[in-house]
TIKE-203112 format. One line per field, with one value per residue: x, z, y of N, C-alpha, C in turn; residue in one letter. Coordinates in steps of 0.02 Angstrom, whole numbers. Layout:
! residues N
n_x <- c(X/...)
n_z <- c(Z/...)
n_y <- c(Y/...)
ca_x <- c(X/...)
ca_z <- c(Z/...)
ca_y <- c(Y/...)
c_x <- c(X/...)
c_z <- c(Z/...)
c_y <- c(Y/...)
mimar <- c(A/...)
***
This chain:
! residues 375
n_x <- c(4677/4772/4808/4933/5018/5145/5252/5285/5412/5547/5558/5415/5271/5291/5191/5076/5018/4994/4920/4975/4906/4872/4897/4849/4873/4772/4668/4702/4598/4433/4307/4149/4026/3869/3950/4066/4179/4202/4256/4390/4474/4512/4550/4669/4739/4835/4904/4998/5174/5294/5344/5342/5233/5052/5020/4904/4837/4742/4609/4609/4490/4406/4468/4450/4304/4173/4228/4358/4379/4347/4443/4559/4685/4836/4949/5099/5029/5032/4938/4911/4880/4813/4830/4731/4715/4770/4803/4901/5090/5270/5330/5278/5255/5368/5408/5330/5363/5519/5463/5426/5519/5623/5573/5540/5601/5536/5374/5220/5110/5013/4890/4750/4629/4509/4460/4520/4621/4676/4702/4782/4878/4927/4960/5065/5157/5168/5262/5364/5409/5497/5562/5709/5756/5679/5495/5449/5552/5478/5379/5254/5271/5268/5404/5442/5509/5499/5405/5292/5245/5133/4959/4814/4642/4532/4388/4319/4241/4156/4190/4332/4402/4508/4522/4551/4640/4790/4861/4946/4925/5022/5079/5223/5407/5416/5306/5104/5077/5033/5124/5120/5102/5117/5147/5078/4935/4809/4820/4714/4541/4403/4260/4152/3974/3931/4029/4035/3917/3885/3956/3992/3889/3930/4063/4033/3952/4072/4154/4083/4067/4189/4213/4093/4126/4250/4210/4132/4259/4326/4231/4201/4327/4473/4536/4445/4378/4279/4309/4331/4233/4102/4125/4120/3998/3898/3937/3917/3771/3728/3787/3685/3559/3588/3616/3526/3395/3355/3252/3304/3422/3482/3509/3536/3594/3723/3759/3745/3813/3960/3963/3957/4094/4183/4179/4207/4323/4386/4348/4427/4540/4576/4570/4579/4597/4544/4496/4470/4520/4663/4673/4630/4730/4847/4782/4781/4902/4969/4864/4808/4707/4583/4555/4417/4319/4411/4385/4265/4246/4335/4257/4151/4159/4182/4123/4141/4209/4160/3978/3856/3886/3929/3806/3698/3777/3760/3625/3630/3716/3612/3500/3528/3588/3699/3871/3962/4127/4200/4312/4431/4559/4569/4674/4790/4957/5061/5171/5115/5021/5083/5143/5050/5005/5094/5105/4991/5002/5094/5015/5018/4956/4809/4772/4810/4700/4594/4594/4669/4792/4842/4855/4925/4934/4800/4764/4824/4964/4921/4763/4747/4759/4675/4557/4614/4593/4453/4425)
n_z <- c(4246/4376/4450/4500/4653/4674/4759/4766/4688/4783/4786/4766/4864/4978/5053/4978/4842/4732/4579/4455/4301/4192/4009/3883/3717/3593/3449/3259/3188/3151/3065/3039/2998/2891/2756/2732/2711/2582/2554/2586/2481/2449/2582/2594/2514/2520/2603/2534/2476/2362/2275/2382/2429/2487/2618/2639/2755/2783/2851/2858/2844/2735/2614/2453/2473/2433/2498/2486/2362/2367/2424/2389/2285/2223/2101/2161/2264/2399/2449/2589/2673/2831/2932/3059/3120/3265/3380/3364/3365/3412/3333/3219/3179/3162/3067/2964/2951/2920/2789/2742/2735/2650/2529/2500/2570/2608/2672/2635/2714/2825/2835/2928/2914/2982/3111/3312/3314/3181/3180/3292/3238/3130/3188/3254/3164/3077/3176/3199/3091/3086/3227/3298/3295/3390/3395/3509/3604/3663/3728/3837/3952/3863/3792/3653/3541/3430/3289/3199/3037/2943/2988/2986/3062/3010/3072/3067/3161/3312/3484/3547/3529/3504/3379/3466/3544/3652/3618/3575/3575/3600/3581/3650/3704/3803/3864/3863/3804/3779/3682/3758/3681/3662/3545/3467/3461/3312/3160/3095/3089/3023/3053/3002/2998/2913/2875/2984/2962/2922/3022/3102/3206/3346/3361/3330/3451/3559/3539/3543/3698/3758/3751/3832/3966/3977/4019/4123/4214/4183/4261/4384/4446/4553/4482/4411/4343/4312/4160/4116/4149/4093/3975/4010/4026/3935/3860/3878/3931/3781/3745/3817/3771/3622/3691/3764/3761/3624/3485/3387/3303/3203/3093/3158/3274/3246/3220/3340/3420/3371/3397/3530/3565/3511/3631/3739/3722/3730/3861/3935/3881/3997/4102/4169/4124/4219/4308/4240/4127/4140/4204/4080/3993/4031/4006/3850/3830/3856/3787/3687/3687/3622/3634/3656/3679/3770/3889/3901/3963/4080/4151/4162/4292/4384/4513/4643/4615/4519/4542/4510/4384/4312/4341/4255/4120/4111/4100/3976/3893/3902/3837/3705/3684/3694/3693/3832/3820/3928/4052/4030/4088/4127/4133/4136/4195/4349/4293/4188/4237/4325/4222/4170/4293/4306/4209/4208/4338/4302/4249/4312/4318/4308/4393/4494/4471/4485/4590/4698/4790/4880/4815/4794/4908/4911/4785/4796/4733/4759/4761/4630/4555/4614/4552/4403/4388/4406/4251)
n_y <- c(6072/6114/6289/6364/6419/6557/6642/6820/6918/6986/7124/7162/7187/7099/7021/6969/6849/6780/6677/6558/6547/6422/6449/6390/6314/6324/6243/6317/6339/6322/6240/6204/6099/6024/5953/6029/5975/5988/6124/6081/6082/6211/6258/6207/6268/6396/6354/6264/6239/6250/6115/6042/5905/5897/5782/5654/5570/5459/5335/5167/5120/5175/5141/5120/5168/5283/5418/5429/5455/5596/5667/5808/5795/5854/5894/5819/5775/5651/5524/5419/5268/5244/5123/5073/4968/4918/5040/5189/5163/5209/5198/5152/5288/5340/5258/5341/5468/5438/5376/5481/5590/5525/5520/5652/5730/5851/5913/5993/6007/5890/5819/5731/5597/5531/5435/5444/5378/5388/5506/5558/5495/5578/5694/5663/5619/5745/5804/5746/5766/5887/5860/5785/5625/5500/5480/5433/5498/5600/5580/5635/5765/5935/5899/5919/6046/6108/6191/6080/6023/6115/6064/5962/5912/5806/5733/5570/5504/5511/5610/5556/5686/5710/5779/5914/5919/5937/5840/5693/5511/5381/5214/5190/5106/5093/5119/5177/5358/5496/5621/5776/5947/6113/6106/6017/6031/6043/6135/6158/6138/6012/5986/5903/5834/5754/5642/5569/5472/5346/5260/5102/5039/5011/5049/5200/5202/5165/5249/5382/5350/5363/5523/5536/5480/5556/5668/5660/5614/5754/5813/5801/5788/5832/5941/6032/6193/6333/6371/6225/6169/6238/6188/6036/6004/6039/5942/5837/5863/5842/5721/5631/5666/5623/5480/5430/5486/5509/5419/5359/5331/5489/5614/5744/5679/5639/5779/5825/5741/5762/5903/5869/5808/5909/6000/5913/5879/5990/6042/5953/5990/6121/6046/5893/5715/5540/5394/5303/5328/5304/5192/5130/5121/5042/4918/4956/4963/4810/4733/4795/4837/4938/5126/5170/5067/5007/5100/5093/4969/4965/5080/5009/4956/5042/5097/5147/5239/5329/5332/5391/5446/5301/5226/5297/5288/5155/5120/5178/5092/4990/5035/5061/4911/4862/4771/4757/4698/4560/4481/4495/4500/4379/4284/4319/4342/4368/4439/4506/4571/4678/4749/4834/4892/4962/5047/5104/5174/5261/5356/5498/5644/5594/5534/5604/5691/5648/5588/5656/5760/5634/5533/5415/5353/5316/5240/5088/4971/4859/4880/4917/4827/4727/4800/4766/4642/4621/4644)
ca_x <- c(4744/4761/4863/5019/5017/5192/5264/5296/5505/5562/5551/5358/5246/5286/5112/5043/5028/4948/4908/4970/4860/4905/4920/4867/4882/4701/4674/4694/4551/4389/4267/4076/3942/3881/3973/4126/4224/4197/4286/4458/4536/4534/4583/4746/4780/4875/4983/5045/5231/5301/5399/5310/5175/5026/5004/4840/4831/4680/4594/4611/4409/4389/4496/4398/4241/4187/4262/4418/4385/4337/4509/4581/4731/4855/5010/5133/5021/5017/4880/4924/4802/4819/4814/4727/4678/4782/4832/4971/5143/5298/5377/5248/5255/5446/5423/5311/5421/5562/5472/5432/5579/5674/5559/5527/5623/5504/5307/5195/5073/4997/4808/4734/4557/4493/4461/4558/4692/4704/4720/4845/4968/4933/4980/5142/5204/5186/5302/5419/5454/5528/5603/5749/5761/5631/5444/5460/5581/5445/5317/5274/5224/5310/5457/5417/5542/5502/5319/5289/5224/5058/4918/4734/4607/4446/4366/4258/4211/4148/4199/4382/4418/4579/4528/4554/4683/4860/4917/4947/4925/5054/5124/5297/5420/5394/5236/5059/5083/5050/5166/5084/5150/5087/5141/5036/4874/4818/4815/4632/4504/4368/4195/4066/3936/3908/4055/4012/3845/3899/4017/3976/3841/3972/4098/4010/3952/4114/4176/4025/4082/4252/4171/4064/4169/4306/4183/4118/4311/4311/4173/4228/4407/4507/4559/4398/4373/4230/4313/4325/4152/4052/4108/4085/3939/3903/3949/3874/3707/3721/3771/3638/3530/3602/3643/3468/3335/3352/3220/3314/3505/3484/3574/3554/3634/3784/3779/3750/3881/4015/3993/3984/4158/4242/4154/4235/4402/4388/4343/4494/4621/4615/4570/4611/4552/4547/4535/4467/4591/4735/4698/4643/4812/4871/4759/4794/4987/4975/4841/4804/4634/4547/4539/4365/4312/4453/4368/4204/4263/4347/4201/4080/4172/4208/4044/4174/4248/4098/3921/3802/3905/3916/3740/3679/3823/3746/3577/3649/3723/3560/3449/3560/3593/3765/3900/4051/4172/4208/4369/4510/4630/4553/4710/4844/5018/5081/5213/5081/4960/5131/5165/4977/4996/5153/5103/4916/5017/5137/4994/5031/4910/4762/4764/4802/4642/4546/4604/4680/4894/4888/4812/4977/4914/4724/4755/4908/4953/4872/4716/4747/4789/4606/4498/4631/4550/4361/4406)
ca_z <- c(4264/4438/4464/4532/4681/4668/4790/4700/4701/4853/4763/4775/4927/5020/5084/4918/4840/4663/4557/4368/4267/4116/3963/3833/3624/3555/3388/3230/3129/3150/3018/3055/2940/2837/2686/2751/2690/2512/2560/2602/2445/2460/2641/2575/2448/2547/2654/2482/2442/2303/2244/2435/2432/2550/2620/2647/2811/2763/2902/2816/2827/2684/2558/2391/2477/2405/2528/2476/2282/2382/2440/2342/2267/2180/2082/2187/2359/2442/2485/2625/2716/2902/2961/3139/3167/3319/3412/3352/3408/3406/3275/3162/3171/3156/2993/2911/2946/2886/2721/2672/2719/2611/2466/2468/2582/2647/2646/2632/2771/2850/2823/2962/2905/3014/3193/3347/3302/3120/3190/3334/3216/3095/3207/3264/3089/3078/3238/3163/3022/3099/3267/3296/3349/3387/3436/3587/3638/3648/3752/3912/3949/3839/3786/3586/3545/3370/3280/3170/2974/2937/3000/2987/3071/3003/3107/3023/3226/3366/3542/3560/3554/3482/3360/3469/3586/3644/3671/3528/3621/3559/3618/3642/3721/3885/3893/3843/3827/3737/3664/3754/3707/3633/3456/3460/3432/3238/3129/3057/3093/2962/3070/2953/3032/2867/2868/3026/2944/2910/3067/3135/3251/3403/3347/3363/3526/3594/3529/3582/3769/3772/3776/3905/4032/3991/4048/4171/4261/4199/4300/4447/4449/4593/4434/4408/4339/4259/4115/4104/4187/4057/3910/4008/4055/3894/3789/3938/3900/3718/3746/3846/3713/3588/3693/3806/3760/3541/3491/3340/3294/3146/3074/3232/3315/3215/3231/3419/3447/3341/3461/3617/3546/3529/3690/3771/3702/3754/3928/3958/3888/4039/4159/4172/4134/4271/4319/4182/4058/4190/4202/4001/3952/4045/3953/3770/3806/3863/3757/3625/3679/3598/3683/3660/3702/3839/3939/3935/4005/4136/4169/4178/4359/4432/4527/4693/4610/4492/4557/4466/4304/4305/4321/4184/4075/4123/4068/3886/3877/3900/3792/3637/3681/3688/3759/3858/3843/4002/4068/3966/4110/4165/4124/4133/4233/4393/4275/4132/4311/4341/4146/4153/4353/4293/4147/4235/4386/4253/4221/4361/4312/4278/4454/4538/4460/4511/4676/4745/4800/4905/4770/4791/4980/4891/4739/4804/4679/4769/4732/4568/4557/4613/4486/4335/4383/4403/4185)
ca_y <- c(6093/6151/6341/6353/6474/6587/6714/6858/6938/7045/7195/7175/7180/6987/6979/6956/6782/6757/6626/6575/6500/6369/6476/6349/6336/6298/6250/6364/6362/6267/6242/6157/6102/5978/5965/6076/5946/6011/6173/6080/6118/6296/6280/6191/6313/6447/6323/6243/6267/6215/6054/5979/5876/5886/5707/5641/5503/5426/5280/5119/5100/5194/5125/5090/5202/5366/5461/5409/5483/5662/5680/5861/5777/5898/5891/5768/5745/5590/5490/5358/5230/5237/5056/5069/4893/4936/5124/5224/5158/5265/5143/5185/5374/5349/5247/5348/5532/5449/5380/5559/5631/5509/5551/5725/5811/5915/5909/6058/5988/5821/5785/5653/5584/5472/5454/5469/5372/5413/5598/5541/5468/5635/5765/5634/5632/5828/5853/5713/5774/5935/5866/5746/5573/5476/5508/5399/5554/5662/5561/5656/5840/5990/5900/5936/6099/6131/6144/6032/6052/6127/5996/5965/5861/5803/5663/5517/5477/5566/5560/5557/5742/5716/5842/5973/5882/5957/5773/5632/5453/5345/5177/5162/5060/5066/5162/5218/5413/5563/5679/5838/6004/6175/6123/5953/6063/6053/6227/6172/6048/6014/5955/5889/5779/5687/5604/5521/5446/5274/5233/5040/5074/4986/5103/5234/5184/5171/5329/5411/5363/5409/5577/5520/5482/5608/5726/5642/5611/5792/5854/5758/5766/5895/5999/6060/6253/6329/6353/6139/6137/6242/6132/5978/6013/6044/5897/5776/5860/5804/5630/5613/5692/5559/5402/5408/5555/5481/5356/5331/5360/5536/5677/5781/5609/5663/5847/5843/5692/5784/5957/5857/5768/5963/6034/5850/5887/6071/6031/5911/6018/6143/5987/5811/5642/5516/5337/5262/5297/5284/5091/5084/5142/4981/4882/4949/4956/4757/4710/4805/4856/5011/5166/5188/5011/5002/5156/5055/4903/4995/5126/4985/4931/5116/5139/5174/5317/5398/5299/5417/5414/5228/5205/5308/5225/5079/5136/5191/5019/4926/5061/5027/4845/4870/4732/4772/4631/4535/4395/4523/4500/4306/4216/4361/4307/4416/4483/4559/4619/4707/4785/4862/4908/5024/5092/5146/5216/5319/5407/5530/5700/5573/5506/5666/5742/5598/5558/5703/5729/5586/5466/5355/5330/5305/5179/5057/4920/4791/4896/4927/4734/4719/4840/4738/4557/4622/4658)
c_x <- c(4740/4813/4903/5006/5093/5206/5300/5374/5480/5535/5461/5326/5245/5221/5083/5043/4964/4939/4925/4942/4890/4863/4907/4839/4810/4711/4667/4633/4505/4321/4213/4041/3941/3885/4033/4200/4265/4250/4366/4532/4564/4552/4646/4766/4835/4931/5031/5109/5263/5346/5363/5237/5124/5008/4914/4826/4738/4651/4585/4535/4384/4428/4449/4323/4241/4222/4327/4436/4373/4388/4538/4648/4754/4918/5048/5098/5013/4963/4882/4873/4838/4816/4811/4696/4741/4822/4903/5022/5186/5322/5352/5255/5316/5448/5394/5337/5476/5560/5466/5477/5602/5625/5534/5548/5588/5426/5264/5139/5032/4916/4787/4646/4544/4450/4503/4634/4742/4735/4772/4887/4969/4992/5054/5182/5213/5249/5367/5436/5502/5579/5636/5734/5686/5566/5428/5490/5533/5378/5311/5262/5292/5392/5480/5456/5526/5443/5338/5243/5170/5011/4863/4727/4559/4435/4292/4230/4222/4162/4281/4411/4492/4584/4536/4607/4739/4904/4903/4973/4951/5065/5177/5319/5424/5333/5192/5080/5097/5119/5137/5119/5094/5099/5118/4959/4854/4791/4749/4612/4439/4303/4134/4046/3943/3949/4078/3954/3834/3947/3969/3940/3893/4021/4097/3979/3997/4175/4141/4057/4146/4242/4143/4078/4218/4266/4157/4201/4342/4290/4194/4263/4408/4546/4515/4383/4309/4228/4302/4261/4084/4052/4093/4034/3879/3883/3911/3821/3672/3743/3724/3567/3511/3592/3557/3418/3315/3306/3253/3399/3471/3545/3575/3575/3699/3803/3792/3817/3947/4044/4003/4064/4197/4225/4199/4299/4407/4401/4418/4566/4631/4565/4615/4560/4571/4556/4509/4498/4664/4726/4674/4697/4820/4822/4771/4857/4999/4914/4816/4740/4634/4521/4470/4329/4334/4426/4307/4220/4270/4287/4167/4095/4208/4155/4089/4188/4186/4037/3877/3823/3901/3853/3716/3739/3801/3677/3580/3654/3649/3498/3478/3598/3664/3796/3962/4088/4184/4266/4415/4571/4605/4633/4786/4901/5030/5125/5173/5033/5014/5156/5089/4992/5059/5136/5020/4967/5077/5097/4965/4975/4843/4737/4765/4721/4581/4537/4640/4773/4908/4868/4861/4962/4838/4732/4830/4897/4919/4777/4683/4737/4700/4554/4539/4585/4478/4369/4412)
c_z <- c(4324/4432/4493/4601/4695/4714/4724/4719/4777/4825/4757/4831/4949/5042/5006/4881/4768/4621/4485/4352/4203/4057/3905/3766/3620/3472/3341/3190/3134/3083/3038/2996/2901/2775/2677/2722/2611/2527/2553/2547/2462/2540/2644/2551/2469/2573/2590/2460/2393/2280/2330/2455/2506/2554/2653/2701/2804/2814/2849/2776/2778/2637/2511/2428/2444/2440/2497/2392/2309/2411/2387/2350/2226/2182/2129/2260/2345/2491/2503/2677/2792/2923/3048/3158/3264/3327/3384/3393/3377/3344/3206/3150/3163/3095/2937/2900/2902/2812/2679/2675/2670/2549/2452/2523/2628/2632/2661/2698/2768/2862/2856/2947/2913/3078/3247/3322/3258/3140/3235/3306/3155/3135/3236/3215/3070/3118/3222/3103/3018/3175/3279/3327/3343/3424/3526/3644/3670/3730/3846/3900/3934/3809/3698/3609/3503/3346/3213/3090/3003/2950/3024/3001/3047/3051/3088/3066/3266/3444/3556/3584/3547/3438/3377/3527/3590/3650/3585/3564/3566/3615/3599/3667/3759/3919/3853/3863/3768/3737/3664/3750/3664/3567/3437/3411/3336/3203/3130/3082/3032/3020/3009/2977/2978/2847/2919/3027/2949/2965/3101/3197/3323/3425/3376/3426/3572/3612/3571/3686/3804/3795/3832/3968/4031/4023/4107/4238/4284/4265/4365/4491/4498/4550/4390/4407/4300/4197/4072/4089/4117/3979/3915/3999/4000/3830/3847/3918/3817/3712/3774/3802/3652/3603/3728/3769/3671/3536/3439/3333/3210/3123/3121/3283/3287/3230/3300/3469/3426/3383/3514/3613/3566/3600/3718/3773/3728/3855/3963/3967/3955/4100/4135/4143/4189/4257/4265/4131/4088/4156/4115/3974/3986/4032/3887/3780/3805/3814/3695/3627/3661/3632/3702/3714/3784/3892/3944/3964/4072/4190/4211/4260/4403/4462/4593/4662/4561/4481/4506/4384/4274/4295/4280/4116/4067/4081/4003/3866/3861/3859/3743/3636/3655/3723/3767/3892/3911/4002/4027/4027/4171/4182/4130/4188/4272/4352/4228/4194/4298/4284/4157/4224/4339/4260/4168/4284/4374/4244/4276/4363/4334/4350/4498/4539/4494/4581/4721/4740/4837/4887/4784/4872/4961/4869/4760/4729/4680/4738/4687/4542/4536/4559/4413/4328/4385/4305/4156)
c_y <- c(6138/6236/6314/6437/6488/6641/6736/6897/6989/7124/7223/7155/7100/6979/6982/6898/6787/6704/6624/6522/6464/6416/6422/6341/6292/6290/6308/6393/6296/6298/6195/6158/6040/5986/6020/6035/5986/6069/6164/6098/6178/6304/6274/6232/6356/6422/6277/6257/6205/6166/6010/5976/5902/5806/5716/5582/5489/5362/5225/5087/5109/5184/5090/5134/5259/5409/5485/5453/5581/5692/5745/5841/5834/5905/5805/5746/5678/5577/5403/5298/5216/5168/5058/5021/4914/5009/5117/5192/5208/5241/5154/5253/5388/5317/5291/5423/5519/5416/5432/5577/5597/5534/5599/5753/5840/5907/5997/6055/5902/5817/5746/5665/5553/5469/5454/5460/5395/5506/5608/5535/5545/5696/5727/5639/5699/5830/5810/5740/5836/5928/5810/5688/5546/5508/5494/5445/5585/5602/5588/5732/5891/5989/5923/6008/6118/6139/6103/6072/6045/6059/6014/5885/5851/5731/5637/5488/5528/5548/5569/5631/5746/5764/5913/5960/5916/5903/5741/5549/5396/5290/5162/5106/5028/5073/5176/5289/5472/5622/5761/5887/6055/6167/6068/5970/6062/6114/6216/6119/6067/5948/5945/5819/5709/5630/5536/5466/5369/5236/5170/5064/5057/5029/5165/5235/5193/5230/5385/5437/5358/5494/5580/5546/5538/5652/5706/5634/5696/5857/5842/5761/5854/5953/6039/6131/6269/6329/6250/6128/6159/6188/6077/5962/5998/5971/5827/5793/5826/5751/5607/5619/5649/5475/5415/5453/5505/5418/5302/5377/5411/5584/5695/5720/5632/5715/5854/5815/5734/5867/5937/5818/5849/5990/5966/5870/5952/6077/6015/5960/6058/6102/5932/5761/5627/5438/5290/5265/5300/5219/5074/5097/5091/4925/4885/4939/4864/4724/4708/4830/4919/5044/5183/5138/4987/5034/5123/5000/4915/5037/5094/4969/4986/5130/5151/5220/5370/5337/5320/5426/5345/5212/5215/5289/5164/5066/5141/5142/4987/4956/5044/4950/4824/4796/4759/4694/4631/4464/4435/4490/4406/4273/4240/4315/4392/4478/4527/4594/4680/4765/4823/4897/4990/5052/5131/5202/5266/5366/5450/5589/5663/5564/5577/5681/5695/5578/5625/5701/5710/5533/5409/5324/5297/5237/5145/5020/4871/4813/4915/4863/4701/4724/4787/4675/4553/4639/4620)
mimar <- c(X/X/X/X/X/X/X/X/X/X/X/X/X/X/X/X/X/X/X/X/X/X/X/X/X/X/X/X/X/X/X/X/X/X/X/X/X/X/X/X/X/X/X/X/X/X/X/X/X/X/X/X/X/X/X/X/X/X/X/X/X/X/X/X/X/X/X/X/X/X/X/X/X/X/X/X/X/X/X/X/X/X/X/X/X/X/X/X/X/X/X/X/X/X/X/X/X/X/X/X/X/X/X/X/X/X/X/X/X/X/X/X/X/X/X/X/X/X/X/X/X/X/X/X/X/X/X/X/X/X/X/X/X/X/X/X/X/X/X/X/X/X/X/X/X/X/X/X/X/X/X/X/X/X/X/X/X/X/X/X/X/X/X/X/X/X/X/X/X/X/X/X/X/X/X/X/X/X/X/X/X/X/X/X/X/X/X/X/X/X/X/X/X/X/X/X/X/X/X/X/X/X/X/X/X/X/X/X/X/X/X/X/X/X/X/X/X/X/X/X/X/X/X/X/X/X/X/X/X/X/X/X/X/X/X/X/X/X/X/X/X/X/X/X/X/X/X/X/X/X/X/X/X/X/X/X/X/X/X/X/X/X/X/X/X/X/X/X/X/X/X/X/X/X/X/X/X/X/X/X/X/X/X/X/X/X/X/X/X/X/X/X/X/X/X/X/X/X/X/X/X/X/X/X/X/X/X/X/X/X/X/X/X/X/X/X/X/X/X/X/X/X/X/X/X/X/X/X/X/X/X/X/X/X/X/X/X/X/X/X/X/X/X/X/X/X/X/X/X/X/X/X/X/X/X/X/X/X/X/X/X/X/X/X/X/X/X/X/X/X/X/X/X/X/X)
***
């Protein structure tokens, strides 16, 4: 997040010229360790009021797993299964506000246990259930007026950094686009490695380098502070740690991935992302691709804009024998180039940080046009 430089009123010396800095809401309460999970009852206990449920957003992966039986159920909560075969839309986060409201009224707080998404559509259903209208309203920087009920993250994947996120990445109806504001943030998060143990080794892969690159566009990007810089810096050393240095995926593969995920998310908030999830937001909004997935596809054909990231990306790929799909936009029509070309070049901050404030003179459409048909 770049300053703002402000003259300061008449009434104070005119040669003087200062700078304000972004002011912004961090999460409330973090908890680490393995087996921190165990604790979550008693973390609920206090925010409990009485006659409303706490809901439980559960990722559909674990339905019928143990996980699923370690859930601290009590009295009337609700325990719902997230269905993220595809990203949060607004439609969803608008049906599932107004099935609690109709049956209870009021909830005591919103539980997301999952990974990004499951925790995306969590902290959406919190801020719905306290502010009017639809979520779709809301998509876009600070427009959220109200906070939203009590809400916790745990994350069953590493890498996204949504657990510590001021944004919730929804698709609506015209657009990929978070709902960023100061009451997005979630009260608690609940880090325990061990519940990352079992994630599809691909999965995790692709999670993994969401992280990656955020830090890498990060590091990069013209909104660059040290605050950003020491956590990038940071959580880049431990993917590197994980994805290259590891002979073998372990627990400290978990522990290390799961800090370089909050150090990732930490970074961002007072920076930017850049151009790789510009143009994958106009891939998941038109296709449906997965943010994780989406940012490698993209990544793999940015060596003009970050060379030395690309390469060692490239390297990770071919040590864990990874593939990054190829031919997504072979067969596309001028008018879907055109639905992906808008909805990348909506994402106005992303591009700044990446390209500078005369990126719209940098990336035209025709050259956006370009980087869609090399995916």
């Amino acid at each position: 997040m770049r300053a703002r430089v402000i003259q300061l009123s008449s009434q104070q010396n005119p040669n003087i010229r200062y700078m304000q800095f972004r002011n912004f809401k961090m999460v409330g309460y973090v908890i680490y360790g393995r087996g921190s999970f165990n604790q979550l009852d008693a973390i609920l206990a206090p925010h409990r009021k009485e006659g409303a449920p706490m809901v439980f957003l559960l990722d559909h992966y674990f339905q019928g797993k143990p996980l699923e039986n370690r859930i601290p159920l009590r009295g009337n909560d609700k325990l719902l299964y997230a269905d993220v075969t595809h990203e949060p839309k607004t439609s969803q986060v608008d049906a599932l506000a107004q099935q609690l409201k109709d049956e209870f009224g009021t909830v005591s707080g919103i539980v997301g246990i999952g990974g990004g998404s499951t925790m995306d559509l969590a902290k959406a259903v919190s801020l719905m259930m306290t502010n009017p209208g639809s979520s779709a309203d809301y998509q876009g920087w600070d427009l959220v007026k109200l906070p939203g009920v009590y809400k916790v993250g745990i994350p069953t994947l590493s890498g996204t950094g949504a657990e510590v996120s001021r944004t919730t990445v929804l698709t609506g109806p015209t657009r990929k686009l978070g709902m960023n504001s100061d009451f997005t943030p979630f009260d608690q998060i609940v880090l325990d490695p061990e519940l990352t143990k079992d994630a599809p080794k691909n999965q995790r892969f692709y999670t993994g380098m969401d992280c990656y690159i955020h830090c890498i566009e990060s590091l990069e990007g013209t909104y660059l502070n040290e605050f950003s810089k020491s956590y990038g810096e940071k959580a880049l050393e431990l993917c590197r740690d994980v994805f290259l240095e590891a002979d073998t995926w372990n627990d400290e593969c978990d522990d290390k991935l799961m800090m370089a995920s909050y150090a990732g998310g930490m970074s961002i908030a007072y920076s930017q992302v850049g151009v790789a999830h510009a143009v994958s937001y106009g891939l998941s909004y038109l296709l449906g691709t997965k943010h994780g997935i989406g940012n490698c596809i993209v990544f793999d054909k940015l060596e003009e804009y970050y060379p030395a990231g690309v390469a060692e990306f490239k390297q990770m790929v071919k040590k864990g024998g990874y593939e990054i799909p190829k031919g997504l936009c072979k067969n596309l029509t001028d008018e879907q180039f055109d639905t992906m070309i808008n909805v990348s070049l909506g994402m106005k901050p992303l591009w700044e940080n990446a390209l500078g404030k005369d990126w719209e003179q940098i990336m035209t459409r025709k050259k956006l046009r370009h980087l869609y048909e090399q995916l």
